[in-house]
Every structure is written in C-alpha cells, then in structure tokens.
C-alpha positions in Angstrom: 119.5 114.3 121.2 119.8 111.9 123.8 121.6 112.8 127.2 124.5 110.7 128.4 122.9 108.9 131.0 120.3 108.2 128.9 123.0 106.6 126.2 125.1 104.9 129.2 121.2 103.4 129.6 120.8 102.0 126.5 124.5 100.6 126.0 124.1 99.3 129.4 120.7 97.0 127.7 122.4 96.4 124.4 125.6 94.5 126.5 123.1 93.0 128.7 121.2 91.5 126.3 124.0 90.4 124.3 125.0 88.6 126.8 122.3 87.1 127.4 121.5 88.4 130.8 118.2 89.9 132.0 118.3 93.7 131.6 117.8 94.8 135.1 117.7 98.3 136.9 120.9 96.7 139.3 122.6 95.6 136.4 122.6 98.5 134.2 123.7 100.5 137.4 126.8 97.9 137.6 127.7 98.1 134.2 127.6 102.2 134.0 129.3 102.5 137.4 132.1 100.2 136.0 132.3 102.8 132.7 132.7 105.6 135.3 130.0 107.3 133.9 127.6 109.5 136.1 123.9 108.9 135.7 120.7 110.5 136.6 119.1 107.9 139.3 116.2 108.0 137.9 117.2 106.5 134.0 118.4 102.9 134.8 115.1 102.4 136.6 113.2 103.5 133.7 115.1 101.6 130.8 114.2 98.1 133.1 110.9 98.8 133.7 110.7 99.5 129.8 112.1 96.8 128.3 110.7 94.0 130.8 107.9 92.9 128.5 110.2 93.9 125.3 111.8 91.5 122.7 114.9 93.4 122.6 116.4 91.6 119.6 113.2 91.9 117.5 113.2 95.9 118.7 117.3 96.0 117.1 115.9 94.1 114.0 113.1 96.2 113.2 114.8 99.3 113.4 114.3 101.9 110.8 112.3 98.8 108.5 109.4 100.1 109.5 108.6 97.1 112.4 105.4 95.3 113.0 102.8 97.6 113.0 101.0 98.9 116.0 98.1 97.3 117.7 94.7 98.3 116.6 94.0 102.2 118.2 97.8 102.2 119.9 99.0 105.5 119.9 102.9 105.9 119.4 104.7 106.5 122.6 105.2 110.7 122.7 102.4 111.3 119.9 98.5 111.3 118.7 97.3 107.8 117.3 98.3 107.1 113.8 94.9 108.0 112.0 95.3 111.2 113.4 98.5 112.3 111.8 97.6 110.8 108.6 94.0 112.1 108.2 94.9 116.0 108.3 97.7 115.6 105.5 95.0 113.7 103.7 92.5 117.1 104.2 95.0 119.5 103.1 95.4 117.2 99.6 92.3 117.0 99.0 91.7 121.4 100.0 94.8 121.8 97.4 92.9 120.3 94.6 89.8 121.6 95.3 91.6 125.1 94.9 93.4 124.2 91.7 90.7 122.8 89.7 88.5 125.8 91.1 91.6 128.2 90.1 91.7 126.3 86.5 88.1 126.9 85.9 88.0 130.7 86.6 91.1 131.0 84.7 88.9 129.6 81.7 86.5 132.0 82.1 84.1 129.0 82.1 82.0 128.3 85.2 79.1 125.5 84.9 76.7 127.5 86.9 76.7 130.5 85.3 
C-alpha cells in the first residue's frame, strides 16, 4: 500500500500534468504544502527525477492494458527480467506432465521397457 506522501506525490504529478505544467521536485512541494499534507523530503525529489524522461499521459493510458512492452532484456523495475519469471512456470508444466503420464503408465501396469 502506498504511504501518504508517496500518494500526495503522485496527485501532486497527476494535477501537474493536467495542467500542463512540468512536473518538478518545487512544484510538487508547492502543491502538497498548499494541501497541508506532511511529506517525507525525500519523495517529491524522487517522483521528478522519475518522471523527467516519462510520457505521463501515455503511462495513465496504458494502465492495467498491458502497455507497450518492455525493451529487449529490460528488467521490470523491483523484479528479475521477464524470461525469468516465465521460464520456471514453464518447467514446473512441463515436470507435472512428465509425472502424470509416468503415473498413468504405472497405473496400467504397462511399461515399454520392461
């Protein structure tokens, strides 16, 4: 769950951008000192330096719709690269049949080898 001055962060961006005004660390501090809301120094600073290079409306459009995929061996921020998530859940499907067609055979009484 997000903290509070982590939300009063990213309402602070969201009015900023909707109006059309560069999201900046002295901006979002204006906008949450005008709410009355006390904020960790360090968060504002954080949220501008994050969203400088960002395409904030295309980051609002894309949410939950699965967005434009990553670059080419990008992992996701906080996590192992996708291939890596994927490729163990992949293993264990593949172990689980292996098992029940192994399981199936011996319940036969049939084994190819014997």
């Amino acid at each position: 769950m997000a903290s509070v001055s982590e939300l009063a962060c990213i309402y602070s961006a969201l009015i900023l951008h909707d109006d059309e005004v560069t999201v900046m660390e002295d901006k979002i501090n204006t906008l949450i000192k005008a709410a009355g809301v006390n904020v960790e120094p360090l968060w504002p600073g954080l949220f501008a330096k994050g969203l400088t290079n960002v395409n904030i409306r295309s980051l609002i459009c894309c949410v939950g719709a699965g967005g434009p995929a990553p670059a080419a061996g990008a992992a996701p921020a906080g996590g192992p690269a996708p291939s890596t998530i994927a490729a163990p859940a992949e293993e264990e499907k593949v172990k689980a049949k292996k098992e029940e067609s192994e399981e199936s055979d011996d319940d036969m009484d049939f084994d190819l080898f014997d």
